[in-house]
PASEBA-1860 file (N, C-alpha, C; in nm, 3 decimals):
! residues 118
1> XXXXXXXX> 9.717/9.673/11.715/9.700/9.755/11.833/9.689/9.901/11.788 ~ 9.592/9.979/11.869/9.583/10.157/11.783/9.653/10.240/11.874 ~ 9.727/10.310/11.857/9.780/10.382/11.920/9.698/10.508/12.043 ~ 9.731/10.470/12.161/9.638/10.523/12.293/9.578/10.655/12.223 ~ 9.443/10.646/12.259/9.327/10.783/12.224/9.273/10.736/12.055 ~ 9.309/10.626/11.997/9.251/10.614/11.865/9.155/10.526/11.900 ~ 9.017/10.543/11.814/8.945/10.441/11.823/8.920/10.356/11.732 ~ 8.857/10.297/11.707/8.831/10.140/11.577/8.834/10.233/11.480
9> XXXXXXXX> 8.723/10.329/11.474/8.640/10.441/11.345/8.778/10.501/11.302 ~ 8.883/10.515/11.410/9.054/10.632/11.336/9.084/10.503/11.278 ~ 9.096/10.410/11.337/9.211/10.302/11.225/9.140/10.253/11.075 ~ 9.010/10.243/11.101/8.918/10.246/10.967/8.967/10.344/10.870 ~ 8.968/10.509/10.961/8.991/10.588/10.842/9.132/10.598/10.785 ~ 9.204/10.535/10.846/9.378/10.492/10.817/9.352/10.443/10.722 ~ 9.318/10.327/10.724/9.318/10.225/10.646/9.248/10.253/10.516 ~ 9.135/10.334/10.521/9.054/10.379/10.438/9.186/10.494/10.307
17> XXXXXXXX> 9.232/10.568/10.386/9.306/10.661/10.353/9.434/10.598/10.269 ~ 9.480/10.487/10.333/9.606/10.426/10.267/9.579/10.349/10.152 ~ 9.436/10.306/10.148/9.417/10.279/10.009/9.346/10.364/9.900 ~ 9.364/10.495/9.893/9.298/10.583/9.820/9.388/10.605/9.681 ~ 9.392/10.642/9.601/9.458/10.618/9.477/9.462/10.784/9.458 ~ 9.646/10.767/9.422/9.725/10.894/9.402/9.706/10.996/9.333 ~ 9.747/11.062/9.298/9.744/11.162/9.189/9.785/11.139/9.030 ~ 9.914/11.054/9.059/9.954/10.947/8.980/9.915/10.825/8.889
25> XXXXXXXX> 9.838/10.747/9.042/9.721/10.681/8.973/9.636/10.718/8.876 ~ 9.570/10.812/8.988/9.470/10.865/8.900/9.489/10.904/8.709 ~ 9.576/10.992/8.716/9.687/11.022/8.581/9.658/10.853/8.539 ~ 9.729/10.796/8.538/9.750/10.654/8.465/9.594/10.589/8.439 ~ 9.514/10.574/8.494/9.431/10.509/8.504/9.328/10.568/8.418 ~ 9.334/10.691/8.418/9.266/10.784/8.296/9.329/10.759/8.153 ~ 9.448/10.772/8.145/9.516/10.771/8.012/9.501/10.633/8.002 ~ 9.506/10.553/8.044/9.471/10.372/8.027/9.301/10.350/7.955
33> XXXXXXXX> 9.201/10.454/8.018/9.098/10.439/7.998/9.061/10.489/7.849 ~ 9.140/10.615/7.836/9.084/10.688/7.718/9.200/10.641/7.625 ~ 9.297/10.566/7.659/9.369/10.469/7.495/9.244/10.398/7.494 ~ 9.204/10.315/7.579/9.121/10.221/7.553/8.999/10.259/7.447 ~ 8.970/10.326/7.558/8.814/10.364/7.457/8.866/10.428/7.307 ~ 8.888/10.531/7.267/8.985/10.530/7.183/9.042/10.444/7.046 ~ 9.128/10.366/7.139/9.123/10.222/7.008/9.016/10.157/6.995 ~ 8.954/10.082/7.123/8.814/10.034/7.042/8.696/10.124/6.946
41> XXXXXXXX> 8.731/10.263/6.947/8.643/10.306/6.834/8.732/10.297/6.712 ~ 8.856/10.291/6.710/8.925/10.367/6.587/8.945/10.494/6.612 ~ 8.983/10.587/6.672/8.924/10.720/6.703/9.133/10.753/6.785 ~ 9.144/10.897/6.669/9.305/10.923/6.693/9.267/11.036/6.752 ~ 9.373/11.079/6.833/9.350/11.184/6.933/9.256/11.340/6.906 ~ 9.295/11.348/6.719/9.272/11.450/6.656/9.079/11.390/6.633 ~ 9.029/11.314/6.656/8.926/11.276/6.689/8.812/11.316/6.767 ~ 8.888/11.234/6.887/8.864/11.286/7.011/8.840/11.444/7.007
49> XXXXXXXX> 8.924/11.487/7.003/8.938/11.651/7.004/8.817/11.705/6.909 ~ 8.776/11.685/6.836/8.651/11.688/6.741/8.512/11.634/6.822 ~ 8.515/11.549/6.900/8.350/11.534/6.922/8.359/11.552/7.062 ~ 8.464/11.619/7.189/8.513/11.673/7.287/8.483/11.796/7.325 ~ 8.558/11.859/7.200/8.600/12.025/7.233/8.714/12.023/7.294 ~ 8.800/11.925/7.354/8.941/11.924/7.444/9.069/11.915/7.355 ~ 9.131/12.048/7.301/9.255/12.026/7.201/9.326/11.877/7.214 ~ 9.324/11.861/7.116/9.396/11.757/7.074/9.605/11.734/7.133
57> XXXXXXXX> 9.633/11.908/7.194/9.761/11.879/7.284/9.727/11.864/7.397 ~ 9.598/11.892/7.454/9.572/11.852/7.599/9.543/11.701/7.600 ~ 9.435/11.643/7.524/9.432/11.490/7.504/9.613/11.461/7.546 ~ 9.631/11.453/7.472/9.808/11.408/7.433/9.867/11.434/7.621 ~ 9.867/11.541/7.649/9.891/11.574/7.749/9.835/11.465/7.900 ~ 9.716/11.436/7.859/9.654/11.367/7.947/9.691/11.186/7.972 ~ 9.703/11.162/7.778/9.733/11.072/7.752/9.899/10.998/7.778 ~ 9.991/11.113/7.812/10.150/11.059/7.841/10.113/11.133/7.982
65> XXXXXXXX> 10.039/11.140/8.101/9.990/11.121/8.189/10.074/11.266/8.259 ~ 10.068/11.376/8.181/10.179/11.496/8.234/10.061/11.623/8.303 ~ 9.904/11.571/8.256/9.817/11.700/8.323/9.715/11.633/8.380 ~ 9.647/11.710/8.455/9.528/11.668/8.582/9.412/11.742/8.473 ~ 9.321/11.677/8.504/9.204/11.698/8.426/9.094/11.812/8.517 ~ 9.029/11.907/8.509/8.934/11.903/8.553/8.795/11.862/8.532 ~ 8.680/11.860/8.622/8.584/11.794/8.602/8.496/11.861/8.464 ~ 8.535/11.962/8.461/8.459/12.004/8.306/8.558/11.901/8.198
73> XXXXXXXX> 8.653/11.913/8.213/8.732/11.775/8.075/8.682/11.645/8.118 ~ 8.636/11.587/8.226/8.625/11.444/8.225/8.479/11.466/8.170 ~ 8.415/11.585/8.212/8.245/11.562/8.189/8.241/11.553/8.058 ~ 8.327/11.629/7.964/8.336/11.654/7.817/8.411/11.562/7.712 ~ 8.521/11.465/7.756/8.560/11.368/7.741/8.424/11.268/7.753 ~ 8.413/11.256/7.889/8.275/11.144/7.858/8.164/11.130/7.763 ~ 8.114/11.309/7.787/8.000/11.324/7.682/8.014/11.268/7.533 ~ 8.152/11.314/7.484/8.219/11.203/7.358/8.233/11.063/7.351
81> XXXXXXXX> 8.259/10.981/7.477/8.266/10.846/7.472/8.093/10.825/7.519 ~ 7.990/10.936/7.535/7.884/10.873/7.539/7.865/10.790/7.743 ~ 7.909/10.852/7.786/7.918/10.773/7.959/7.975/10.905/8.044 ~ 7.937/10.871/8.149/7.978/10.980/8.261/8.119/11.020/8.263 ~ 8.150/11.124/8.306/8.305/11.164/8.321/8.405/11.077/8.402 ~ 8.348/11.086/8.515/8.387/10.985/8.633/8.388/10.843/8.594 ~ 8.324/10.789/8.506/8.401/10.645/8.459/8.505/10.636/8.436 ~ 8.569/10.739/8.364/8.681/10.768/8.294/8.820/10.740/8.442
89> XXXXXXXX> 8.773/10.750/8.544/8.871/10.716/8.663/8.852/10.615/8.717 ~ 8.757/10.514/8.646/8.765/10.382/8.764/8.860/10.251/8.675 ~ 8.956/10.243/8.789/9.031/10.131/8.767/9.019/10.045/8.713 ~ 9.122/9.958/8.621/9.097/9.799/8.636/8.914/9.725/8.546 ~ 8.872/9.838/8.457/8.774/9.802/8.429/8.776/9.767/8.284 ~ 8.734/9.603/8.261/8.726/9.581/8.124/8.710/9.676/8.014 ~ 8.720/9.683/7.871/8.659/9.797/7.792/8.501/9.812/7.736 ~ 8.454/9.657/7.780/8.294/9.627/7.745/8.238/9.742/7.833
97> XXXXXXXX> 8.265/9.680/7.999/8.193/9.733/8.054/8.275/9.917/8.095 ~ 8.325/9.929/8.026/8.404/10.084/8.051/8.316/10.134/7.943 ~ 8.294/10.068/7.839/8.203/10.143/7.755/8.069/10.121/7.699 ~ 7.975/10.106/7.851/7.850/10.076/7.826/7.808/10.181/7.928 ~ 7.666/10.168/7.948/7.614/10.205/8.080/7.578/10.106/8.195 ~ 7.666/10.021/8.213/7.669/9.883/8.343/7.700/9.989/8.450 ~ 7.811/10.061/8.425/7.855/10.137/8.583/7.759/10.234/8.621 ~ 7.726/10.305/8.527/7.670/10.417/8.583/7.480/10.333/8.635
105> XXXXXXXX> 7.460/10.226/8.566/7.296/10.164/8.594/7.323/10.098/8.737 ~ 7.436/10.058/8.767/7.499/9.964/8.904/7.495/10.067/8.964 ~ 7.530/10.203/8.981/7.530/10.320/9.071/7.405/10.338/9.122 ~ 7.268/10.395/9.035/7.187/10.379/8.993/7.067/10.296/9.109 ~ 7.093/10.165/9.040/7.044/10.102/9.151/7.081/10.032/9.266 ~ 7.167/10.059/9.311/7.231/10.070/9.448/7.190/10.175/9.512 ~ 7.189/10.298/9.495/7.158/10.412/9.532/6.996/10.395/9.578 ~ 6.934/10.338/9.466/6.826/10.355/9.455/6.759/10.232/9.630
113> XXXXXX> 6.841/10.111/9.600/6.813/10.003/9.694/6.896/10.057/9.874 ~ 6.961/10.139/9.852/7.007/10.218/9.994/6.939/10.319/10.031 ~ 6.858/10.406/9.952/6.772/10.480/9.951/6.720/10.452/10.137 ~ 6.681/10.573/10.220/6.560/10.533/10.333/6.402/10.551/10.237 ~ 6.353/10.452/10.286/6.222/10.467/10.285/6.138/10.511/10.362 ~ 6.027/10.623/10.347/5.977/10.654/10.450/5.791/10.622/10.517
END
């Protein structure tokens, strides 16, 4: 039941809203991503920091999940793992496909197939 004056579209965006992923998350889910990628190269933080430009105490920093990234570090982080920045935040994603171009080609053409035609 929605509470009088809400309509379907407010409880959507409730619902929408209650599953959005924290600040926290976010933190974890990054440092999950870039151990990952990471170990599957062989590649130690002092690495990273070499084909980045992102000191090697901010890595660290990112990695025990204590700093927020901005989008110039995820873009620059990525550019090193070779994939978009914003991969670097999606959940729950194998390391094959975390480190290919599947996500960003699935964006891609979805976009492309939602497209209006005119």
């Amino acid at each position: 039941m929605l509470p009088t004056g809400e309509s379907s579209n407010s409880a959507s965006a409730l619902l929408y809203r209650a599953s959005m992923v924290t600040k926290a998350d976010g933190r974890a889910i990054l440092a999950t991503n870039l151990t990952a990628l990471m170990k599957r190269r062989g590649w130690r933080q002092e690495d990273l920091e070499a084909k980045s430009g992102i000191s090697q105490t901010y890595i660290s920093r990112l990695i025990r999940k204590q700093s927020d990234p901005t989008i110039r570090v995820l873009e620059d982080l990525g550019q090193a793992f070779g994939i978009p920045g914003w991969v670097l935040l999606i959940p729950n994603v194998n390391i094959e496909t975390l480190d290919s171009r599947a996500i960003p080609a699935l964006i891609e053409t979805f976009s492309r197939a939602a497209a209006p035609t005119s």
